[in-house]
N, C-alpha and C positions, 0 to 999 in steps of 0.2 A: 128494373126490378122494383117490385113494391114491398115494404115492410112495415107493416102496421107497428106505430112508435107507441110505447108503452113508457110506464113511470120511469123514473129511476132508479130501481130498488138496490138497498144498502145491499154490503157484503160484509159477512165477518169476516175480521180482519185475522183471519188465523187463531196461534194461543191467546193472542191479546184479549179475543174478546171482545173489542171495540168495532162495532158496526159505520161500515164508510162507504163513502160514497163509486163509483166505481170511476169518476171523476173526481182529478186535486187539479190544486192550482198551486204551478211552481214558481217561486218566490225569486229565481233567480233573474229575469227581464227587466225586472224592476230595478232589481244593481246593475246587470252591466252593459243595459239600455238607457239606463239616465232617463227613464221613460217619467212624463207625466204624473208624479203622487193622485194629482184629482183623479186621473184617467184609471190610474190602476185601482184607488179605492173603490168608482165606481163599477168597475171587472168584479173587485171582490163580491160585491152587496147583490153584483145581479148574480153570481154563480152563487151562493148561499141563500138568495131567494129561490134556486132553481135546484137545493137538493143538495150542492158540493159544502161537503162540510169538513175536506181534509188540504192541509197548505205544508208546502215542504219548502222548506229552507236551508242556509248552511252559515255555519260562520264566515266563509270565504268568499260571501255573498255582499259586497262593501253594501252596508247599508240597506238588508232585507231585513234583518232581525229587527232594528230599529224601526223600519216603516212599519213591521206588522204588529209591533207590540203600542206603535201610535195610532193604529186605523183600526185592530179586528177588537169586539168583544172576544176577551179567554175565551168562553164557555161555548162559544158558536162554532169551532171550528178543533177537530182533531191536529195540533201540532209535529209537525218534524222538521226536526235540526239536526245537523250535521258536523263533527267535529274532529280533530286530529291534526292539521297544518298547526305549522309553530306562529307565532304572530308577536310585530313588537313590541306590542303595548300588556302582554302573557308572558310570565314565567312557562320557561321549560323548552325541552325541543322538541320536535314534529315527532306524534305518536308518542310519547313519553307520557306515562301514568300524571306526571306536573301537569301538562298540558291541556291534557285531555282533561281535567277535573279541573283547573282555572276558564277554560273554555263554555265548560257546563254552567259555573255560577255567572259568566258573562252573560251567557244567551239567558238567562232567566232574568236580568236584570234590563237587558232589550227587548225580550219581549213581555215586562212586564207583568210574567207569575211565578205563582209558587213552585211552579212543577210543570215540565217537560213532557207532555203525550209520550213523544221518540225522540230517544238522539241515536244516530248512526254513527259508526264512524268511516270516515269519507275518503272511498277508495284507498286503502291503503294496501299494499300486493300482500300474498298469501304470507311469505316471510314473518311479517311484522305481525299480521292474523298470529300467528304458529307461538311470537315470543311470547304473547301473552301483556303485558303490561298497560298499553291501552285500552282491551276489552274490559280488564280487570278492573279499570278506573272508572268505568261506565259499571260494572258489576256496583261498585261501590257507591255513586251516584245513584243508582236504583235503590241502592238498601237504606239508603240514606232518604227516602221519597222524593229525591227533587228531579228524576225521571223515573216514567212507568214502565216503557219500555224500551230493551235496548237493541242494537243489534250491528248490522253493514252496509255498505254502497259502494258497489262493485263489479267485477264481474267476472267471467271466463274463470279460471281453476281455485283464485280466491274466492268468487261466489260459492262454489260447488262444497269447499272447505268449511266455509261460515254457516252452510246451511246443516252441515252436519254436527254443531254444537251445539250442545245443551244452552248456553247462557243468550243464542242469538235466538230473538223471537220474531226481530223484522228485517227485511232487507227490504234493499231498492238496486233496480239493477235494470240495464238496457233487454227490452221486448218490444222488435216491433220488424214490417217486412224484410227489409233489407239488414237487418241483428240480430239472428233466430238462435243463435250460436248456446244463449244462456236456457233456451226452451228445453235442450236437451240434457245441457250441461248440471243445469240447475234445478227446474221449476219441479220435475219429479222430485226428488230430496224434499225443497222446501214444500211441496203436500203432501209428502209423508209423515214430516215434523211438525206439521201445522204451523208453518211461518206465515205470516204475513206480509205481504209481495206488492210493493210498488213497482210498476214499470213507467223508467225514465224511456224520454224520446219516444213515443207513443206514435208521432204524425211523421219520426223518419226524418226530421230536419227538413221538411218540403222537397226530400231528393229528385223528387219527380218535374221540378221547377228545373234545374240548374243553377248554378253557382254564380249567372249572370241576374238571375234575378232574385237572389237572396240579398238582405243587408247586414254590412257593415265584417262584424266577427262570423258571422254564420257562413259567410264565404270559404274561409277555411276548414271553417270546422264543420261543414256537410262534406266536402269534398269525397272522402272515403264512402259516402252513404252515395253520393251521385253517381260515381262510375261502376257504385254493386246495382244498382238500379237499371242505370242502362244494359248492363250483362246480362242481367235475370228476365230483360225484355215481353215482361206482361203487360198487357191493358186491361184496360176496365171492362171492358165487353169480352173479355176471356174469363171475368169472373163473374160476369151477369149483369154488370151495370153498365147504364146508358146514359148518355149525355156527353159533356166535354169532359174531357180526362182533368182538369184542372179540378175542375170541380165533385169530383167521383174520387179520386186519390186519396183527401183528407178524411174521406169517412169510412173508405175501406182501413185505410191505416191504423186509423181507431178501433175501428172494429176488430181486423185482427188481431190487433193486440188486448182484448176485453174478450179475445175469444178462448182463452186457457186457462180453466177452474183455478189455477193459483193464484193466474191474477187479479188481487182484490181492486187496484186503482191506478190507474193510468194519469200520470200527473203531464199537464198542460203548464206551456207557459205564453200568454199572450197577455198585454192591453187594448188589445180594440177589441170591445164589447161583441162586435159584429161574428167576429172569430168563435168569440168564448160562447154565445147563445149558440153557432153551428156544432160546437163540439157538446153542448149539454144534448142537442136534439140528436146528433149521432150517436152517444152516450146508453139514450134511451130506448135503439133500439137494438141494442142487446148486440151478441157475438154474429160474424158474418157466417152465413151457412158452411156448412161444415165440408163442401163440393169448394169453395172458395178458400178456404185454409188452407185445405190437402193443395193445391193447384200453387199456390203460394209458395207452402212449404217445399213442394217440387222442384219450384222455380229454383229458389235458393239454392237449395241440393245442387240441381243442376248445373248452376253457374259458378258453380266451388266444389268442384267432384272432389279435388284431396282434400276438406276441410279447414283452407287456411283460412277462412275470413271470421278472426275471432271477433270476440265482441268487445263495440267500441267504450270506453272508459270514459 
């Protein structure tokens, strides 16, 4: 199949306002890969030469807030942080208004500005959404300027909740083939409200590989995305593309998930350059035909007729 690759064009980010890229790069490889500093700087500088001007992070992240507030110009790059875990070196406990407001003046002091694009706060289930105290503390972090925008990072019945309040203006949340769960659950809501929508896991953990040939942590943590994959038993030549499936996977992957008006940016997380230039050129050429989705979204369906495979957190 041939697709004529076109720019990269922004997307507003929802209420925000703020025009992003439909590619981010996520700050987590870099903490719990121990990966290369030179390697990953050089990732940054060629995806911001190529358009990407959104970076997502978390405090739970040992060691991303610090690299990026040592490596990126502020001004180059739309910010998100993440916040809510208790931590030792923080007053307060997990989700606690303390916490969540010591966490905020942290990350501004690692990465080095005055004020926060976004802080989310970071998966925390619907419950704790409902009490109210840590959203509250980001309410007041906002009024205060030292974040612009607030919101969540979540998913399945907490996403669906978060999207329905007034004070949440962004989320981040799992979209992608084998995680469709939040497309229904959510993505409607958040573009009604005009949220602004990052989609985590974007390329599906490389499901399509196996668990023998992923490294390190990701062994585990695909497992659940490999056995929905093998059940939902599509190829690339069922959805129009040709070549080796190895290589036809990671850009259908993307695509599908860049193919649903909510979502404004698909956040990546890679160091080898090689990766990161295949994903800006998938990137570019836009949502996969619309005969490709629906066959997708079938699949899913199909391989989970009573709906249990929520989405993964």
């Amino acid at each position: 199949m041939v697709t004529m690759i076109m720019a990269m064009q922004k997307r507003t980010f929802g209420k925000t306002g703020l025009e992003v890229s439909p590619l981010g790069f996520g700050a987590a490889p870099v903490a719990y890969l121990q990966a290369d500093r030179d390697r990953a700087t050089r990732v940054l500088n060629l995806l911001l030469d190529n358009g990407v001007n959104l970076i997502d992070t978390a405090a739970s992240y040992p060691g991303s807030e610090e690299f990026l507030g040592q490596t990126i110009m502020r001004d180059e790059f739309v910010l998100v942080s993440k916040c809510g875990q208790a931590f030792d070196d923080l007053p307060g406990e997990a989700w606690s208004a303390e916490v969540v407001s010591a966490t905020v003046d942290r990350a501004l002091k690692r990465l080095r500005t005055d004020r926060l694009d976004v802080m989310l706060l970071h998966s925390c289930d619907e419950q704790t959404l409902r009490k109210g105290d840590a959203l509250e503390a980001l309410v007041k972090a906002q009024q205060a300027g030292k974040v612009r925008f607030i919101g969540y990072s979540g998913d399945n019945e907490a996403l669906a909740y978060a999207a329905s309040l007034p004070q949440v203006q962004v989320v981040e949340t799992s979209v992608n083939i084998v995680d469709q769960r939040n497309i229904s659950l959510g993505l409607a809501l958040c573009e009604k409200n005009s949220i602004g929508v990052l989609a985590k896991r974007p390329i599906a953990n490389a499901a399509w590989k196996g668990a023998g040939e992923l490294p390190g942590m990701y062994k585990d943590y695909a497992a659940e995305y490999i056995r929905r994959f093998a059940k939902m038993g599509v190829t690339p030549a069922d959805l129009g593309f040709s070549g080796p499936p190895a290589e036809a996977w990671p850009e259908i992957a993307l695509r599908f998930t860049l193919s649903f008006p909510a979502v404004h940016c698909a956040i990546i997380g890679t160091t080898n350059p090689d990766n990161a230039m295949r994903n800006v050129e998938f990137a570019r050429k836009g949502p996969l035909p619309q005969a490709a989705v629906d066959k997708l979204r079938q699949a899913f369906d199909a391989a989970d007729p009573e709906a249990k495979w929520t989405a993964q957190t």
